[in-house]
N, C-alpha and C positions, 0 to 999 in steps of 0.2 A: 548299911553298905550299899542299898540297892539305889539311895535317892545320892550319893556320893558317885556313883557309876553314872547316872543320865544328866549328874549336873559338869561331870567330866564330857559326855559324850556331844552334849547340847554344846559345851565350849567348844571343842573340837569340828562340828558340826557349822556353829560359828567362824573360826577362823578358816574354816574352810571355804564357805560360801564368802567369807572377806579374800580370802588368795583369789578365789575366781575374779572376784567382780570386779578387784584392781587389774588382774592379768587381763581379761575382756578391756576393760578403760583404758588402759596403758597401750594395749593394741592397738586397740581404734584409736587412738590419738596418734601413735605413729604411723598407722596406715593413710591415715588421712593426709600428713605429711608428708609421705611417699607419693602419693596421688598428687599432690598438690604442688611438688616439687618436678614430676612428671610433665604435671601439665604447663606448669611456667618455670622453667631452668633458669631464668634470667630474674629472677622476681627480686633479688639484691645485686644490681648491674651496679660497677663501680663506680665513680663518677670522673670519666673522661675528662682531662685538661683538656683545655681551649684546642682545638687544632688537632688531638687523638682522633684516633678509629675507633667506633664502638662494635664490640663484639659479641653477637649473641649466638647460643647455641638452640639449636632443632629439638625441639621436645618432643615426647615419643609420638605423636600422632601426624609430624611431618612438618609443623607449622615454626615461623618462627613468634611465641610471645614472650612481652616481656612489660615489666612495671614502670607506669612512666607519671606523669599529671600532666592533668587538665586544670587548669586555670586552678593550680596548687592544689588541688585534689589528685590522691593516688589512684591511679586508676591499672585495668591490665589493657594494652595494647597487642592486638592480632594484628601484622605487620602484612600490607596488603597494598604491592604495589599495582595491584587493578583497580584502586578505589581514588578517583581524582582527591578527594576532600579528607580528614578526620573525620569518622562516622560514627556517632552514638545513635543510644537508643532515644527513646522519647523518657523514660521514666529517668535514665541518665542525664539527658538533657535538663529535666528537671532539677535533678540534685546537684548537676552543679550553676544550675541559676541562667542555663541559655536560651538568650529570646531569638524565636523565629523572626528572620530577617527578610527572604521571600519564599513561595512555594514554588517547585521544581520538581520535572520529572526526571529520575531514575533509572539507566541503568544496570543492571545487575545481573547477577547468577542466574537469580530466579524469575529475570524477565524483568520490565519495567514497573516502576513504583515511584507512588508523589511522597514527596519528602519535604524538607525545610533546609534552605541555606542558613547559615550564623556565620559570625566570628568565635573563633576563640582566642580570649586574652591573650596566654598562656599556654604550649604546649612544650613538656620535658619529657626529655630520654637521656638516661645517663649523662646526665651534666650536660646533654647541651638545650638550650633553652630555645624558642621563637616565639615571637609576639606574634599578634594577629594574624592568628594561623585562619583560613579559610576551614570551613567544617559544613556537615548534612546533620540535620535530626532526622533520623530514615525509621520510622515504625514499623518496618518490616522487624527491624533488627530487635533483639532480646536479651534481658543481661548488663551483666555491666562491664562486660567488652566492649572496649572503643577500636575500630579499625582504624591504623593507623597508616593513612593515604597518601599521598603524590605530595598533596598540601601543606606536609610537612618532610617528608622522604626527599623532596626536589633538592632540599638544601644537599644531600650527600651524592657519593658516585657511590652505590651498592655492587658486591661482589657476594658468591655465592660459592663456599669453595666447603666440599666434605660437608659434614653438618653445622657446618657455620655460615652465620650471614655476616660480613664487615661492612661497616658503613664508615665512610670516610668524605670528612667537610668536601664538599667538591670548589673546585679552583673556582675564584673568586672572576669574571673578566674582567 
């Protein structure tokens, strides 16, 4: 009776540390989701007709981002109408194959910084596309956050209403 009681308790024991370790996995899986959903609201923007408004919503830390590509690469865009250019990093730049075109200074927040001009092929947000968009390889920057600048924003009239941003094709002259 006594080795029928610890081969019971061992099982019990068992499925016990199996409830935890799925309940722990299943957490962290949807936390991360949560986090993740926090941090980019927009990260499945629908894909605007020709001539629609794109509308993205403020995520909780005030910014507006959202999922867009770069020369058909998905990437996350931090929406930054203080940034003349589309801004990547350098290890970004690399991964999506962009050659330094000339060296330039910078700029920014954090005070001036030498950077790199490019082209990019390709740059999307919710269905709407531009070719040779203007862009910076800026090594300040970290991440594979691309801020998403003037160089491609010029194309809309942006409004900023409650916690939404609309962008909308601006008139054509």
């Amino acid at each position: 009776m006594g080795d029928e009681r610890r081969a019971v308790r061992r099982t019990g024991l068992g499925m016990m540390l199996l409830f935890w370790g799925l309940f722990i996995g299943l957490g962290t899986w949807w936390f991360q989701g949560f986090l993740a959903q926090r941090w980019n609201p927009n990260a499945h923007l629908v894909e605007a007709v020709a001539g629609e408004e794109i509308v993205l919503a403020r995520n909780a830390a005030g910014h507006f981002v959202a999922t867009g590509r770069l020369n058909g690469v998905p990437v996350t865009f931090l929406l930054d109408t203080g940034a003349t250019y589309v801004a990547v990093s350098a290890p970004l730049a690399t991964r999506l194959g962009l050659e330094p075109e000339a060296s330039a200074w910078f700029r920014t927040a954090n005070g001036r910084t030498r950077g790199y001009l490019t082209t990019l092929d390709e740059v999307s947000l919710g269905g709407v596309t531009a070719r040779q968009v203007r862009g910076s390889i800026s090594p300040g920057l970290e991440g594979e956050v691309a801020l998403l600048g003037m160089s491609f924003l010029e194309r809309f009239d942006i409004e900023i209403r409650d916690a939404r941003l609309v962008l909308r094709p601006a008139e054509q002259p």
